[in-house]
Structures are given as C-alpha cells and as structure tokens.
C-alpha positions in Angstrom: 0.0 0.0 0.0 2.9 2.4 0.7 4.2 1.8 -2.9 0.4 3.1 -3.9 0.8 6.7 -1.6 4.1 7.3 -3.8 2.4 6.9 -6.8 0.0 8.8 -5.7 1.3 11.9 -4.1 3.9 11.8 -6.6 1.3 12.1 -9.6 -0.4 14.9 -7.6 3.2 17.2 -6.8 3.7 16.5 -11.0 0.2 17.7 -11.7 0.3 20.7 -9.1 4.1 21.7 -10.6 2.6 21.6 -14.6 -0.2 23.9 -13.0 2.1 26.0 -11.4 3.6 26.6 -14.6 0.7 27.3 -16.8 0.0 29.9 -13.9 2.9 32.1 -14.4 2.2 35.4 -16.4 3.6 35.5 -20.0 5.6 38.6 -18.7 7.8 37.0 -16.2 8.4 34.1 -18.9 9.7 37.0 -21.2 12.6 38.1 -19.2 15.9 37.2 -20.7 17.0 35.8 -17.1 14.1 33.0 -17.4 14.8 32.3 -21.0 18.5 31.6 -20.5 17.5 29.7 -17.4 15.0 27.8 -19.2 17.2 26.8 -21.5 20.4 25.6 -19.6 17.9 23.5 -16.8 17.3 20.5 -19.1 20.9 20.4 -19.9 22.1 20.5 -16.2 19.7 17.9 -15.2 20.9 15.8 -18.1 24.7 16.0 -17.0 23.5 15.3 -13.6 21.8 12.0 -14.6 24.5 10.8 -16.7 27.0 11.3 -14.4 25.0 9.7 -11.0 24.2 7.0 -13.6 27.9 6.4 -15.2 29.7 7.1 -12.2 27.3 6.1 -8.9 28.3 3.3 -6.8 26.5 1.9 -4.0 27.0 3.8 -1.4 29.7 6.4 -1.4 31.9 4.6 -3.4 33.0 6.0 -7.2 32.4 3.6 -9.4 34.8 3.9 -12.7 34.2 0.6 -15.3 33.1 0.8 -19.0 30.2 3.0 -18.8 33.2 5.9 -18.0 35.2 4.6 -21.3 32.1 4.9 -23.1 31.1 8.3 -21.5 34.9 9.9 -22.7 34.0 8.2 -26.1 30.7 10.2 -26.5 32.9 13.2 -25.0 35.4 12.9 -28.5 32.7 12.7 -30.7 30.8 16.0 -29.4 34.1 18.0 -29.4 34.6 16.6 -33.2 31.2 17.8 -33.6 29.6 14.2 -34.8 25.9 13.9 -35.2 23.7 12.9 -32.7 23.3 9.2 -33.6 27.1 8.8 -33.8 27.9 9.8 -30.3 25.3 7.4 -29.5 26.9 5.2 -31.5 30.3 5.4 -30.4 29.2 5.2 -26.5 27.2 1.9 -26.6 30.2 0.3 -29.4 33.3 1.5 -26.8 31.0 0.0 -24.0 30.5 -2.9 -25.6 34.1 -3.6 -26.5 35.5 -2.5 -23.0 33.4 -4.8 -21.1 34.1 -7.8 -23.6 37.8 -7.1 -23.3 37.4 -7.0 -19.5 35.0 -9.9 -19.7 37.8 -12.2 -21.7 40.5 -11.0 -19.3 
C-alpha cells in the first residue's frame, strides 16, 4: 500500500508543478533571465543523470568501469562535432568492447 501513496502523491506534486507553470504570467516568462534559465535547466539535469548514472556506486563509493570509457567516447565525438546518432553510437560500441575485453580477461 505504501508503494500506492508514492504513486500517488507523486502524480499529484507533478500535476500541481505543470499547473504552477501554466499559472505564471507570459511577462515574467519573457525576461531574458528565465529564457537563458529555461534553456540551460534541461541540460544540467541531463549532465547530472548521466553522471550519477555512469559514475554512482553503492554507497559512497566511485564507481569507474566501461560505462566511463564509453562516457569519454561520446565526449570525442561532441568536441569533433559528430551527429547525434554517432555519439550514441560510439558510447554503446566503446562500451561494448571494453566490457568484452574486460570480460575475456
């Protein structure tokens, strides 16, 4: 039953923060400040979750295995400018090959 009150309250706190949101006045979301904000927030929250989710251990501890490899890999290919699909790419293949490598070892 607990797992049904998370659910729950959680739905509600999503649905009150989307209200909250369409109840802001077009003015304040035409300030430059709000508009850079706006922008950079999904980004941040992206780096955050790839890093907790590349790097998180149990615990306290730093975890550093393939999914680090493969994080630098998609690191190269956005400073060489590569399409979206090949940093993709080049994350899951460097992955892949680190933890067969390591797997064989």
């Amino acid at each position: 039953m607990t797992v049904w009150i998370a659910i729950v309250v959680t739905a509600v706190g999503a649905y009150a923060v989307k209200l909250l949101g369409l109840s802001v006045p077009a003015g304040v979301l035409e300030r430059p400040l709000v508009k850079r904000l706006a922008a950079l927030v999904p980004i941040a929250l992206l780096v955050a979750l790839t890093v907790q989710e590349t790097f998180g251990g149990t615990g306290r501890a730093l975890v550093v295995d393939a999914r680090a490899v493969g994080l630098a890999a998609a690191t190269v290919a956005v400073v060489l400018r590569a399409p979206f699909l090949v940093v993709v790419g080049a994350a899951v293949v460097v992955t892949a090959l680190v933890r067969h490598v390591g797997g064989a070892m």
